[in-house]
C-alpha positions in Angstrom: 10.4 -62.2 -3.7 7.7 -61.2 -1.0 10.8 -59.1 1.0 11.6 -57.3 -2.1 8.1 -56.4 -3.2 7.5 -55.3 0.4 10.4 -52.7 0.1 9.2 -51.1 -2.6 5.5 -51.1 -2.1 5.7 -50.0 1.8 7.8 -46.6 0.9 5.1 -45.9 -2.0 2.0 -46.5 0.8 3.4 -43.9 3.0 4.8 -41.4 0.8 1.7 -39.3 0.6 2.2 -39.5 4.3 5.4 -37.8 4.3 4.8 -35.6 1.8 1.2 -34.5 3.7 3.6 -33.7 7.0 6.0 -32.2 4.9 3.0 -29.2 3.7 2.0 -29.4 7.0 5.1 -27.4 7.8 4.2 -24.8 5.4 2.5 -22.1 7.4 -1.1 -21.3 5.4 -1.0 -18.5 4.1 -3.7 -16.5 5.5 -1.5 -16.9 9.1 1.1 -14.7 7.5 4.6 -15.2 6.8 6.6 -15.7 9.8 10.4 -14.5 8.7 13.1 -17.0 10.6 14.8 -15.0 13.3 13.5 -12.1 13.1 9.9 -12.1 14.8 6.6 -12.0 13.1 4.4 -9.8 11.6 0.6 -10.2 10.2 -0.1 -9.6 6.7 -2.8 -7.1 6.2 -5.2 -8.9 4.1 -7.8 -6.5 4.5 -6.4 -3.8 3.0 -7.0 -5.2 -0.5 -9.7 -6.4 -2.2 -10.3 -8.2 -5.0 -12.7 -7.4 -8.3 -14.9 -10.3 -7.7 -15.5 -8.8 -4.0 -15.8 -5.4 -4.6 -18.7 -6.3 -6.9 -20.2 -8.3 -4.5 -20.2 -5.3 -2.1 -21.3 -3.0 -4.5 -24.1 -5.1 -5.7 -25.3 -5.4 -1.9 -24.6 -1.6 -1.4 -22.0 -2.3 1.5 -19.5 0.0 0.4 -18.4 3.0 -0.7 -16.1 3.3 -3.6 -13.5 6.4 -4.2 -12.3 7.1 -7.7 -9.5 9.0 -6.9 -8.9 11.0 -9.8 -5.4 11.9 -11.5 -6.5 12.2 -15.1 -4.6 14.7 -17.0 -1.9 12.7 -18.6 1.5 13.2 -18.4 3.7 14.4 -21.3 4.7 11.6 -23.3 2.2 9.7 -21.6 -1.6 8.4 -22.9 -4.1 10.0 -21.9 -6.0 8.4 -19.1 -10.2 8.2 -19.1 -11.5 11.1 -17.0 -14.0 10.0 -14.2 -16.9 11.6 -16.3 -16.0 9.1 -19.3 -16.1 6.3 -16.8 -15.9 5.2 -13.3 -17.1 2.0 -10.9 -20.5 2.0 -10.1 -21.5 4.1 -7.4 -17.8 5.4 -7.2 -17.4 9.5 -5.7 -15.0 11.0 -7.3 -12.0 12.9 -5.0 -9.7 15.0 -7.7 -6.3 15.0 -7.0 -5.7 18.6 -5.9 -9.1 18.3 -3.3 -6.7 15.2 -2.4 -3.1 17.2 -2.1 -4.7 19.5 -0.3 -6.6 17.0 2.2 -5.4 19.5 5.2 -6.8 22.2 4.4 -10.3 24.0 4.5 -11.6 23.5 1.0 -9.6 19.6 1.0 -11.9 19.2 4.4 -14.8 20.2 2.9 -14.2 18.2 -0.5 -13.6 15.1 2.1 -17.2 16.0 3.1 -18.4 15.9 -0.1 -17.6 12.3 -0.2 -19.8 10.9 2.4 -17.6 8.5 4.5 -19.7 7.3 7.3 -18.5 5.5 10.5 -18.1 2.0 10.3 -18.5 1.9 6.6 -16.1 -0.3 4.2 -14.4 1.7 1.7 -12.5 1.3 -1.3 -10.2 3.4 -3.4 -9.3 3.5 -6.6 -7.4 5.1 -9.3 -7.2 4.6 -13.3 -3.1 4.3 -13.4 -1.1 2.1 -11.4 -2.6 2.5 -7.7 -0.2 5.2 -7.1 -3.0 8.1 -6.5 -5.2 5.6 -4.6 -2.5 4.6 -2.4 -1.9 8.4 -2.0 -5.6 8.7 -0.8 -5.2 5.7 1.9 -2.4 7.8 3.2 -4.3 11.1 3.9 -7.8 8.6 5.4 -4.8 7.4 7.5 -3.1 10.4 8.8 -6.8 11.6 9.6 -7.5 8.5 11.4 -10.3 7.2 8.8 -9.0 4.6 7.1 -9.6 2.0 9.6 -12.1 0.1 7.0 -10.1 1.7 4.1 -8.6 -0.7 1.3 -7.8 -0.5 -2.1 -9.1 -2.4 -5.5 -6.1 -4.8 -6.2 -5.9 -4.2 -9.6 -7.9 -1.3 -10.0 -9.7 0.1 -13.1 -7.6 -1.6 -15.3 -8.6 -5.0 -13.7 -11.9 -4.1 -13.4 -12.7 -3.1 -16.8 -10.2 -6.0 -18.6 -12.6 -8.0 -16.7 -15.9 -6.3 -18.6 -17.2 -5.3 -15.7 -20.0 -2.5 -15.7 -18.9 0.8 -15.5 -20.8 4.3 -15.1 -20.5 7.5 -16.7 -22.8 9.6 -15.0 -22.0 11.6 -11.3 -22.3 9.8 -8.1 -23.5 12.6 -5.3 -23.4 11.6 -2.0 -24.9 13.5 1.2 -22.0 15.5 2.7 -21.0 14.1 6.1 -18.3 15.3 7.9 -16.0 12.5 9.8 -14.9 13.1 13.0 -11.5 13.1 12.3 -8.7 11.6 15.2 -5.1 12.7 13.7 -2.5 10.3 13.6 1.3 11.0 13.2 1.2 9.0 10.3 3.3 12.1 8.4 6.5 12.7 9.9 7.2 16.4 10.2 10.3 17.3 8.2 12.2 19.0 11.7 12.3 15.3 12.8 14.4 14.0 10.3 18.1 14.9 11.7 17.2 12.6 14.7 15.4 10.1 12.0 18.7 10.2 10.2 21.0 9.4 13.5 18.4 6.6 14.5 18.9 4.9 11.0 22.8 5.1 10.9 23.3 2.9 14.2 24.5 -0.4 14.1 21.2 -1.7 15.5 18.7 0.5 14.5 15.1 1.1 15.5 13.9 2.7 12.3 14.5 1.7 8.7 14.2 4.5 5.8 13.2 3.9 2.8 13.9 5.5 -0.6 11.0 5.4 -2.4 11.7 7.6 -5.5 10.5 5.9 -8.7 13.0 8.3 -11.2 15.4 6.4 -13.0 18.2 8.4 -11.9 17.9 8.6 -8.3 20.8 7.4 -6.1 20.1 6.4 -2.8 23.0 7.2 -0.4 23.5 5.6 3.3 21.3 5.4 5.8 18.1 4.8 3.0 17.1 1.6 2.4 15.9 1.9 -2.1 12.2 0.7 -2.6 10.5 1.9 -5.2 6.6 1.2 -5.5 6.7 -1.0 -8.6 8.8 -3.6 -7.4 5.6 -4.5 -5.1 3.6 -5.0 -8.4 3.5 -8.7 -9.7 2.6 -6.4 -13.2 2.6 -2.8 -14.6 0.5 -4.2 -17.0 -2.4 -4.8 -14.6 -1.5 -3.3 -11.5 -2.0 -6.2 -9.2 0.4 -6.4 -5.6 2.8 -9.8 -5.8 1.8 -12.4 -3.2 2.9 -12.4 0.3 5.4 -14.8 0.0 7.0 -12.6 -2.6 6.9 -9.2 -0.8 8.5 -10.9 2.3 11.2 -11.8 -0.2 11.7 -8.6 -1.1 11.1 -6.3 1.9 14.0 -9.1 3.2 15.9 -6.0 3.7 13.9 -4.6 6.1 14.1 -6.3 9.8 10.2 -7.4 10.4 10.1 -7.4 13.8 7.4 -6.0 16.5 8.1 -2.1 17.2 10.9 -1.6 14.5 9.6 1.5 12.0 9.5 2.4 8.7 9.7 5.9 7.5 9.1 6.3 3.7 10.8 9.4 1.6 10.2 10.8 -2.0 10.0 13.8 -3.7 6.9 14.4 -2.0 4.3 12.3 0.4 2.4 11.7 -2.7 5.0 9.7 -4.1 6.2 8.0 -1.3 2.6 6.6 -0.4 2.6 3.3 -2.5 5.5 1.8 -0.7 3.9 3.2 2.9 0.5 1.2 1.6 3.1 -1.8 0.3 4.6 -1.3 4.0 0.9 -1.0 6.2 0.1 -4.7 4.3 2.9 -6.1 5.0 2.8 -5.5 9.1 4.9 -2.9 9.3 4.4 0.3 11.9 5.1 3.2 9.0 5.0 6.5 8.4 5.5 9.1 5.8 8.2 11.6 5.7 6.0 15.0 5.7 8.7 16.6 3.0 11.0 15.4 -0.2 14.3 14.4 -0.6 15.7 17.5 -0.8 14.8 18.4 3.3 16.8 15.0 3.8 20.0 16.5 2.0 19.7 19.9 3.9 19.6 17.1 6.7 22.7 16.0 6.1 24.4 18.8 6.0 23.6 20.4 9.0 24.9 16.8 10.7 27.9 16.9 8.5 28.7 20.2 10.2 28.1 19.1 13.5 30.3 16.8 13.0 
């Protein structure tokens, strides 16, 4: 009788054991995701932040907070609330043509108007699905200011379906211009053709991505198809899935130490989420400086010299 009972107490003492060593194997996952085979690459945490620290920051005035703001609605589309009808506390408001226009004169001087100082956390922001935000991190980035950039994970929608305060008056802000340091975050549209050649090897150094969100869009080899709201565990609330999932799905796309990603829409604009999706994820990316349409013209010209 003792022998028996011994076999079947004994495995249920050091089960928990077993099981503990078996987590153990499990990489925590603020270490990253390390894909098998292929290298490893560190998942940018940073870049997002959450509701609950965002208000933390703001209440201990360590931030500063960029409503980025798209609000004319779109035909057939609600109209979204304006920045004057209500924004995060404290939040500057960059329009969307100051922020399409980032490179020029009057999109400098608008950038002024916003009062990024050196060294300073900030946090963007938009009232749709992080797509003009996103859009915003891109143009810090090319101008080599985003290196304490992130965005709200979730956004306004998050932040309000939460209850938390918001403002309607103006937030002014003493104009400071950044020193700017460039980047070659936006790839200019000449480069493509050897972009293109680079993609199409067997063992390529460079992955492009489709990242055209239209319904009827057909990618065509070498373009890899990512569109921004497969990123989003919700288009509901606009939150980013977890890292475990966004390995899964950016699968496709070798993670390994020096191999790029270039990211093409119909315009930078669009293609920004999945560079943002891309920067948290590890990956050394850039945006294609152009649409679609100077890939095709692309094409062509290496069709004919062919």
């Amino acid at each position: 009788m003792k022998p028996i009972l011994a076999r079947i107490v004994l495995p249920v003492l050091l089960l928990p054991r077993f099981l503990s060593a078996g987590d153990a194997q499990e990489p925590p996952e603020e270490y990253g995701w390390d894909c098998p085979g292929s290298g490893h690459l560190p998942f940018r945490r940073e870049l997002l932040v959450s509701t609950e620290e965002l208000a933390r920051l703001i209440d201990s005035s360590e931030v500063t907070v960029i409503h980025v703001g798209f609000d004319a609605g779109a035909a057939g589309r609600p109209r979204r609330a304006s920045y004057s009808e209500g924004h995060l506390p404290g939040a500057r408001h960059w329009t969307w043509p100051e922020l399409q226009e980032f490179r020029s004169d009057e999109g400098r001087s608008a950038l002024a108007r916003l009062g990024l100082l050196p060294g300073r956390r900030v946090v963007l922001y938009d009232t749709g699905l992080g797509m003009e935000a996103a859009a915003g991190f891109a143009a810090l980035d090319s101008l080599g200011l985003a290196d304490h950039a992130a965005l709200l994970d979730g956004h306004w929608v998050k932040w309000v379906s939460e209850g938390r305060a918001a403002c309607r008056w103006g937030e002014h802000a003493e104009a400071a211009d950044p020193e700017t340091n460039p980047s070659d975050v936006m790839v200019p549209a000449a480069h493509l053709d050897a972009l293109l050649l680079e993609a199409d090897r067997p063992d390529p150094a460079v992955t492009m991505l489709d990242a055209r969100h239209a319904p009827d869009a057909r990618s065509r080899k070498p373009f890899v198809r990512m569109t921004w709201c497969e990123n989003l565990g919700s288009l509901y609330v606009p939150v980013f899935k977890g890292e475990k999932d966004l390995r899964r799905l950016w699968a496709k796309v070798p993670a390994r130490s020096g191999h790029e990603v270039v990211v093409a829409a119909r315009r930078w604009s669009e293609a920004a989420p999945v560079y943002f999706a891309a920067r948290l994820l590890g990956y050394p990316a850039r945006l294609l400086d152009g649409s679609m349409e100077n890939v095709d013209a692309s094409r062509r010209t290496l069709e004919r010299g062919t």
